[in-house]
N, C-alpha and C positions, 0 to 999 in steps of 0.2 A: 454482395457484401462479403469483404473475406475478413476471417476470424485467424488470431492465434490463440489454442490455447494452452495454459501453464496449469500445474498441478501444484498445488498450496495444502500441507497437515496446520492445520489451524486449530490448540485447544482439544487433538483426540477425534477431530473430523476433517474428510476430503474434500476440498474446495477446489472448485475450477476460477482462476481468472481467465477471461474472454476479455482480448485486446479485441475490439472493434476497429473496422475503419469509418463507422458512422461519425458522426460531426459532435452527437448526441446520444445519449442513454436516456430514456426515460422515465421516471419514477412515480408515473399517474396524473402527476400535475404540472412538472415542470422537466424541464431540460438540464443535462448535467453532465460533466466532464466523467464521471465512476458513479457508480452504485453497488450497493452491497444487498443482494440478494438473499437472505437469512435462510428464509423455508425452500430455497431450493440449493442455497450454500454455492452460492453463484457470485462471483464479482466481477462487474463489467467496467471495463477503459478504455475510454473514447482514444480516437488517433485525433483530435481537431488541435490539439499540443503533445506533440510528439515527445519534444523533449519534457517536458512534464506528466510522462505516464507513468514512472518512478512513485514519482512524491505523490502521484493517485492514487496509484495501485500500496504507499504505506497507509494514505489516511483513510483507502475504504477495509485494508483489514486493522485499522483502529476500531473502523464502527461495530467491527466483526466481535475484536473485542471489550465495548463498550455493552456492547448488547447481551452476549453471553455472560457477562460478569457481571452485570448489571452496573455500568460504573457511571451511568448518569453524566455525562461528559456534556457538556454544551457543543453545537458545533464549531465556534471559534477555537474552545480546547481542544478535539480533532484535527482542525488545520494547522496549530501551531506543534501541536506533537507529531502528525502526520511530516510535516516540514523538516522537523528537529532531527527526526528518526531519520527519513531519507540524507537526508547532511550526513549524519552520522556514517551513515554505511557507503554513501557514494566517498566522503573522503577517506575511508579506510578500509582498510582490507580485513576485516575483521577476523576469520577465521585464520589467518596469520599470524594474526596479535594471538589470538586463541592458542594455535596451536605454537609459538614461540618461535616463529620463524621469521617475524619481522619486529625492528625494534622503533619507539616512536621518535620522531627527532626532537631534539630540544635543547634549550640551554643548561647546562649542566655548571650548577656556581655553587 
C-alpha cells in the first residue's frame, strides 16, 4: 500500500491527511471515499477518484469542523459545503486575491 502524507493546523491541532492508494477507507461498517479520524486527528483519502480527492479531503476536514464545533451538520450539508468550498479554491487563487496580486475579472458597467 503506498501512502502520501500532508500536514494540516486544523482549529490549533496537527492533523495528518493520508492519501491512500486503497480503493476504500473504512469506517467500522462501511466503505468510503475519506474519513475523518477525530481521536487520532487523522484524515484518510482514498485514490479509487483521483480527480476528486480535493473535494474529499475539503468535506472530511468539514466533519473535522463540524465535530469540534459542535455544529451538527447533516451529511448532505457537508457535501454541499465540502463541494462549494473545493470550487471555491480550485477556481481561484486565493492567496493572490489575499495578498493583492491578482484582480478578478469582470464586467465593469
Amino acid at each position: 500500500m503506498n501512502e502520501r502524507v500532508a500536514f494540516l493546523h486544523i482549529l490549533g491541532k496537527d492533523w495528518q491527511a493520508i492519501f491512500t492508494d486503497d480503493d476504500y477507507v473504512y469506517d467500522g461498517k462501511d466503505g468510503a471515499d475519506g474519513m475523518a479520524q477525530h481521536w487520532l486527528q487523522k484524515l484518510q483519502i482514498t485514490a479509487r477518484h483521483p480527480q476528486e480527492q480535493g473535494r474529499i479531503l475539503c468535506h472530511e476536514i468539514l466533519h473535522v469542523y463540524d465535530e469540534e464545533l459542535n455544529m451538527e451538520l447533516t451529511e448532505h450539508q457537508v457535501e454541499l459545503l465540502g463541494t462549494a468550498l473545493y470550487q471555491l479554491l480550485s477556481d481561484n487563487d486565493i492567496y493572490a486575491i489575499l495578498n493583492g496580486l491578482t484582480e478578478l475579472q469582470g464586467n465593469s458597467e
